[in-house]
C-alpha positions as CSV (number, residue, x, y, z in Angstrom):
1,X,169.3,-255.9,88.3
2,X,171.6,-255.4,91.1
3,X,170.3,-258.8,92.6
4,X,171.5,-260.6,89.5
5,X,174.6,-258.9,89.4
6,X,175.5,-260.0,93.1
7,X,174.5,-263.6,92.2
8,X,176.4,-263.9,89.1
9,X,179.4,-262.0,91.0
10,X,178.5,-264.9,94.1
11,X,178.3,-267.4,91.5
12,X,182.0,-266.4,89.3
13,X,183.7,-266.4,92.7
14,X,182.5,-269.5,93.7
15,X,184.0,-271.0,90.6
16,X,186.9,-269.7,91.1
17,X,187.3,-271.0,94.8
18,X,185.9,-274.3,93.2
19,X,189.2,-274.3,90.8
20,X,191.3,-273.7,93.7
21,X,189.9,-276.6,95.8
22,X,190.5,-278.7,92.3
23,X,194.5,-277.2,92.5
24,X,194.9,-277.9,96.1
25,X,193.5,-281.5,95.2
26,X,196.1,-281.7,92.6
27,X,198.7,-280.3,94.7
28,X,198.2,-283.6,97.4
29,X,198.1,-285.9,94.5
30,X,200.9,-284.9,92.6
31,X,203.6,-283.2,95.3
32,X,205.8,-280.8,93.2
33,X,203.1,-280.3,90.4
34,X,202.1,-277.1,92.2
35,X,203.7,-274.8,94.2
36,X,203.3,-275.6,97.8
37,X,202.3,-272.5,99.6
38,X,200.1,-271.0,101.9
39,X,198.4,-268.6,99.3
40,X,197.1,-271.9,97.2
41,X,195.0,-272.9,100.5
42,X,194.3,-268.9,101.3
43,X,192.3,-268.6,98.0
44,X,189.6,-270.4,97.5
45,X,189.1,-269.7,101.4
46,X,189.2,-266.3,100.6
47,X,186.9,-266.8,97.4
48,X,184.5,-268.7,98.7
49,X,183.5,-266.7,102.0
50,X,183.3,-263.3,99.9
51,X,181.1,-265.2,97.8
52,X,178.7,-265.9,100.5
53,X,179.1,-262.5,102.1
54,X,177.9,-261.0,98.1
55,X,175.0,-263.5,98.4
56,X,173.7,-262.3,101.3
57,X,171.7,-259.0,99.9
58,X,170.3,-260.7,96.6
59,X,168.6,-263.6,98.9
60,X,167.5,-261.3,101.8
61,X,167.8,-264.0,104.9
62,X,166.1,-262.5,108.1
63,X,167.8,-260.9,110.5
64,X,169.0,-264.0,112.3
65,X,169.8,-266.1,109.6
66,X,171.7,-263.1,108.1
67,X,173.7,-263.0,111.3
68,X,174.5,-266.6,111.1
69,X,175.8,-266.7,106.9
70,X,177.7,-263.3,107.9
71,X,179.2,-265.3,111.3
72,X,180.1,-268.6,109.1
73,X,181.6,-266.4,105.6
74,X,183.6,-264.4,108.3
75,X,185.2,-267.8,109.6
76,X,186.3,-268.8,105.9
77,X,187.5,-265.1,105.2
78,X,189.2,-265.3,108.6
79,X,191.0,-269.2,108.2
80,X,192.1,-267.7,104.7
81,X,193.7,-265.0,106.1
82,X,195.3,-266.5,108.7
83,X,196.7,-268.8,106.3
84,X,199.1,-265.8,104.8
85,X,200.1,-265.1,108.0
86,X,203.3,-266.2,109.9
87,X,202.9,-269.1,112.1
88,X,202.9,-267.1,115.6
89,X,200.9,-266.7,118.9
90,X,198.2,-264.6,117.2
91,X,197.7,-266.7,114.1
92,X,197.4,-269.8,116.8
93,X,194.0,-267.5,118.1
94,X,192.5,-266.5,115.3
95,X,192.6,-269.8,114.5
96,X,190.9,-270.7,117.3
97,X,188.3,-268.0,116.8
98,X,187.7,-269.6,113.4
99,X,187.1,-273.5,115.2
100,X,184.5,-271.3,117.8
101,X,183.0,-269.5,114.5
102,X,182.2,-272.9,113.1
103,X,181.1,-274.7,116.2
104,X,178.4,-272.0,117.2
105,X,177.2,-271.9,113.2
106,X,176.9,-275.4,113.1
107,X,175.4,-275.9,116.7
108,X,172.8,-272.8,115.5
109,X,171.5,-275.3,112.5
110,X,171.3,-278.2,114.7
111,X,169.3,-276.5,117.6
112,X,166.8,-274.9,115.2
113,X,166.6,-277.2,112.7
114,X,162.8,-279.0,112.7
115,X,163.1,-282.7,113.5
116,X,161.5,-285.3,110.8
117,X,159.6,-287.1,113.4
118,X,156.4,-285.2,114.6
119,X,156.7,-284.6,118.3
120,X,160.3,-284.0,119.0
């Protein structure tokens, strides 16, 4: 029960960040349509890492791999953050914090992902 409540609760806030990817589209396509401020590119930032963080219990990675989706939802929950915040000093390194989150998650699935060819 509780499993299907944090997927369906992962799934609606997915959705949601989904829409607000489809507004900031809109936004660039058609300047003025939409307000242009930070909190349209904070949300679905925002949406989508809490809905990966509420995944994480209903599929029950191991410890590692629950390390890395907590390391890469905490990089989007981080960028949207720093996207309500005043451009200063400290939003420059958080910023930078979030480019080192995403380099060492993506370098983690490249160095342990298994290679198609057999012996490599």
């Amino acid at each position: 029960m509780l499993n299907r409540l944090l997927r369906w609760t992962s799934y609606i806030l997915a959705t949601l960040a989904l829409a607000g990817g489809a507004a900031l589209f809109l936004s660039a396509a058609k300047p003025g349509v939409l307000s242009d401020s930070s909190a349209l590119s904070a949300v679905p930032l925002l949406l989508v890492g809490a809905s990966f963080l509420v995944l994480q219990p209903a599929l029950r990675p191991g410890a590692l791999e629950w390390v890395k989706n907590v390391l890469l939802a905490g990089a989007f929950l981080l960028w949207g953050f720093i996207q309500l915040m005043p451009q200063n000093a400290l939003s420059a390194r958080l910023g930078n914090v979030v480019i080192a989150l995403y380099v060492v998650d993506l370098a983690w699935i490249i160095f342990v992902a298994k290679s198609p060819v057999k012996g490599t």
